[in-house]
N, C-alpha and C positions, 0 to 999 in steps of 0.2 A: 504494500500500500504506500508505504514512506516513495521508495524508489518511482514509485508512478506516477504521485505525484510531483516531485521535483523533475518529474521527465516532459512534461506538458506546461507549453508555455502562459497557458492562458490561466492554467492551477495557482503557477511561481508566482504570476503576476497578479493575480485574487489573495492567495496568502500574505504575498507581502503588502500589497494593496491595504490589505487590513490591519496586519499587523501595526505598519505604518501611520496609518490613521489612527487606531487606536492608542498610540502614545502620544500624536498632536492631538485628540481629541481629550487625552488623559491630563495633559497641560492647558489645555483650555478652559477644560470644567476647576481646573486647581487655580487658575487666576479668577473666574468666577466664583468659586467658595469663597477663595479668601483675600482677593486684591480687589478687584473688578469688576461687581456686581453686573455690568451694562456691558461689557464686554460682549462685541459680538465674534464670535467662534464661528467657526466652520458648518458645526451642528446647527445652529443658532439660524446662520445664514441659509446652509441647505433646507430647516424646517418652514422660513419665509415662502420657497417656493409653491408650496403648497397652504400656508395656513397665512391667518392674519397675522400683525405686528404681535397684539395684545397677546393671541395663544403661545405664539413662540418664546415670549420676554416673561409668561406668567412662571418658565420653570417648572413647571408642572408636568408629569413621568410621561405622558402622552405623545406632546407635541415635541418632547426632548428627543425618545423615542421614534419617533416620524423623522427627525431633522437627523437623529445617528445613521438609519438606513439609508437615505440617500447621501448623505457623506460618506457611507460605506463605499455606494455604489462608485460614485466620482472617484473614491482615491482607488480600485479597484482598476475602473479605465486611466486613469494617469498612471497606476501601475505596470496594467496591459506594454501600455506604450514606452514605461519605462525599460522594460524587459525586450522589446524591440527594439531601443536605442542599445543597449547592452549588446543583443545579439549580432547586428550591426556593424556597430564599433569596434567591440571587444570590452574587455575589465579594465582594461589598463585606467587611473585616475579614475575611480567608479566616484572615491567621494565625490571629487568636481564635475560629476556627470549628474550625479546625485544631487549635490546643492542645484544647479544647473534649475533641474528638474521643477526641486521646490521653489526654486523662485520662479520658474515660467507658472505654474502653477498658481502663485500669488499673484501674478499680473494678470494672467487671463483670468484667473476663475475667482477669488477674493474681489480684485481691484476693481476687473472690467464685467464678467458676464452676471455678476451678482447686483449689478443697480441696474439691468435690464430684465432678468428674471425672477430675485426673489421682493417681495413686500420687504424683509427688511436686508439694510443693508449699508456697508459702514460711509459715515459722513465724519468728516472733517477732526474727527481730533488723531492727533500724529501720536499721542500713547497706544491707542489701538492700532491704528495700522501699524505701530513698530511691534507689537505682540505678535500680530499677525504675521508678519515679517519673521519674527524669529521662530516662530511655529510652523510655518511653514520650511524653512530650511532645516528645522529639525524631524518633519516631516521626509523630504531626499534625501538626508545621510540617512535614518534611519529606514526610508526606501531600498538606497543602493546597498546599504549594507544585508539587509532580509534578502536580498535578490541574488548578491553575493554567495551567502550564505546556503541558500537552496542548491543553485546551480553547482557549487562544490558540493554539499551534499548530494544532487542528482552523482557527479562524476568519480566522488568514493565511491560508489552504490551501483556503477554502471559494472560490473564487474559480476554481481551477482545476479544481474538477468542475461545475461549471455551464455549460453550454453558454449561448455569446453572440447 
């Protein structure tokens, strides 16, 4: 099971997709507990696309809920594609393909396609977008390195599905 999945590029790139997100969104919610009540996050931003301001800002397990699975989905596809720059290119410099990544990521998808698709979405103060900023970069190293990660693990492990 391990081996099969790290042999499928679409697997690498949903594992790490997630993984990935799950630590910038694990930083997110930890500047809203306890720095940044108004902070909008990723979740925050993805739950807008579907719900009102009011639902998404009440915090409430629902609309949090709603806003994690589609930021699932998102950092899944930017994983997708990260794992085809990978293959591509090569490993070499993953971290700076990595940061790369999360900051293309913050341009298009935080800065630019989030004040055309969701209800809510970040305005003007330079604390949150430098949050977002650095969540997001911690978002690509901690992409390229899960993607890393698997792909060595697929290539130890390629050994034991080959028949001798």
């Amino acid at each position: 099971m391990k081996s099969r999945l790290a042999k499928d590029t679409l697997l690498i790139g949903a594992v790490s997709g997630i993984a990935a997100k799950l630590i910038q969104d694990l930083l997110g919610a930890i500047i809203i507990m306890f720095f940044l009540p108004s902070y909008l996050n990723c979740v925050r931003i993805a739950g807008g696309l579907l719900l009102t301001p009011e639902q998404v800002l009440s915090g409430m397990f629902w609309p949090t809920l709603l806003g994690l699975q589609i930021d699932m989905v998102v950092g899944i596809v930017v994983a997708i594609v990260a794992v085809l720059i990978f293959q591509h290119w090569g490993n070499d410099y993953y971290k700076i393909k990595g940061l790369m990544v999360g900051l293309i990521a913050w341009v298009l998808l935080y800065s630019t396609l989030s004040r055309f698709l969701s209800s809510v979405h970040p305005s003007g103060s330079v604390l949150q977008a430098e949050l977002s900023f650095l969540t997001h970069i911690i978002f690509g190293l901690s992409l390229s390195s899960c993607i890393i990660w698997l792909r060595k693990f697929k290539n130890s492990n390629s050994h034991e599905t080959q028949p001798e």
